[in-house]
Wavefront OBJ file of the C-alpha trace (Angstrom):
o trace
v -3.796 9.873 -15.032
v -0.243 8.151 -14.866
v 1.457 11.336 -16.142
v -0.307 13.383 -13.641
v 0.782 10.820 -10.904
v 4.033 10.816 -11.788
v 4.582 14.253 -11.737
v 3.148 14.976 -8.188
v 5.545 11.864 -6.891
v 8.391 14.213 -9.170
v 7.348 16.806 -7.136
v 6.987 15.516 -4.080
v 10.399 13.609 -4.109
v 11.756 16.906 -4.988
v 10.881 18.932 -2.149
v 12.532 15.582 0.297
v 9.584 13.166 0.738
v 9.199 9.421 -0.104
v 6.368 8.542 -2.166
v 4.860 4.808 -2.666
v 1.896 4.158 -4.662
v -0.204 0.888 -3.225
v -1.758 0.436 -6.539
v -4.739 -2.162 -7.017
v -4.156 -4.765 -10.362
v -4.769 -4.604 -12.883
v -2.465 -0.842 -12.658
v 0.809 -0.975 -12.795
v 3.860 0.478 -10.576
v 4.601 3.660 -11.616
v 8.041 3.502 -9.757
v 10.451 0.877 -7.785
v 8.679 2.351 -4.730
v 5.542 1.455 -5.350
v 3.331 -1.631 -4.193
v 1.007 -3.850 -5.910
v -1.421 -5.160 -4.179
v -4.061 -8.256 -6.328
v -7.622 -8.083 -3.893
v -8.209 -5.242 -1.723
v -11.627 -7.332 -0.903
v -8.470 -9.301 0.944
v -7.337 -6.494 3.281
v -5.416 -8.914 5.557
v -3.041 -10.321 2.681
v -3.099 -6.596 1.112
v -1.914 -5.332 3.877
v 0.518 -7.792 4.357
v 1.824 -7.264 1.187
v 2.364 -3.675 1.936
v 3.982 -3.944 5.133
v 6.609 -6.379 3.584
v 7.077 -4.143 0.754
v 7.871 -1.189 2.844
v 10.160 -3.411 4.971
v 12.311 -4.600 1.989
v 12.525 -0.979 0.624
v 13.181 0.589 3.567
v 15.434 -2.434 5.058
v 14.042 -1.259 8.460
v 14.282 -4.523 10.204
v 11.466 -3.446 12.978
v 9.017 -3.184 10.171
v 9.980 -6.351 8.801
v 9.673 -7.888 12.682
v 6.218 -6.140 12.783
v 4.539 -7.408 9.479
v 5.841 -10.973 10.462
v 3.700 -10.825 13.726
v 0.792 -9.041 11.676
v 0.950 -12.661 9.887
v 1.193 -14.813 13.129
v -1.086 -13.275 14.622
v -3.710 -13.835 11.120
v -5.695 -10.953 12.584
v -6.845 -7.569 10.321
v -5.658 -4.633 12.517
v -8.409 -1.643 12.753
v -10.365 -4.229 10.211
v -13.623 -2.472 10.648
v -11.811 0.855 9.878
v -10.569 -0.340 6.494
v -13.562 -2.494 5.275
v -15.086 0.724 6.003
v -13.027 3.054 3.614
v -12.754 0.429 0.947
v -16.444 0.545 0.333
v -16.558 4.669 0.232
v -13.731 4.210 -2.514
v -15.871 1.362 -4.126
v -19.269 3.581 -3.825
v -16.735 6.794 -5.655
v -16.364 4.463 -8.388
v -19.792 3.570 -9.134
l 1 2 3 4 5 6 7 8 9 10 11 12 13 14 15 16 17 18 19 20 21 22 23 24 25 26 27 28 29 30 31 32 33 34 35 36 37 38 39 40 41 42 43 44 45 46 47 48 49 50 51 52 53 54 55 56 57 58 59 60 61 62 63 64 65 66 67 68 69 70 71 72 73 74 75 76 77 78 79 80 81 82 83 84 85 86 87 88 89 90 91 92 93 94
């Protein structure tokens, strides 16, 4: 599965695009890109951790501005929405 990751992010990254991987432990990066994320049963700090990842990657400071008020403000954004998907992907699995 790696191997086949890694070369649709080659491809991809070849034809101009910017892949990261949010990848759940125990699986590993796969590139510098990519984002590991502990507990998706803890969306708020998962998502947290991906918004400060893309903000240090990308040095955008506005996306480093905006996942500091996602803290603040200790609120899940669209928290129905993702509770939602994560136990489709959790029902796939079984």
């Amino acid at each position: 599965m790696e191997d086949r990751d890694r070369a649709k992010t080659r491809a991809l990254t070849e034809a101009g695009y910017s892949v990261v991987r949010v990848r759940e432990s125990p699986l590993k990066s796969l590139s510098p890109m990519d984002v590991q994320v502990f507990d998706l049963e803890d969306t708020f700090d998962a998502a947290a951790t991906v918004l400060f990842h893309l903000a240090r990657i990308t040095d955008a400071t506005v996306l480093h501005e905006t996942a500091q008020r996602y803290l603040e403000g200790e609120t899940l954004l669209a928290a129905g929405q993702a509770a939602r998907m994560i136990r489709e992907r959790l029902l796939q699995e079984d």
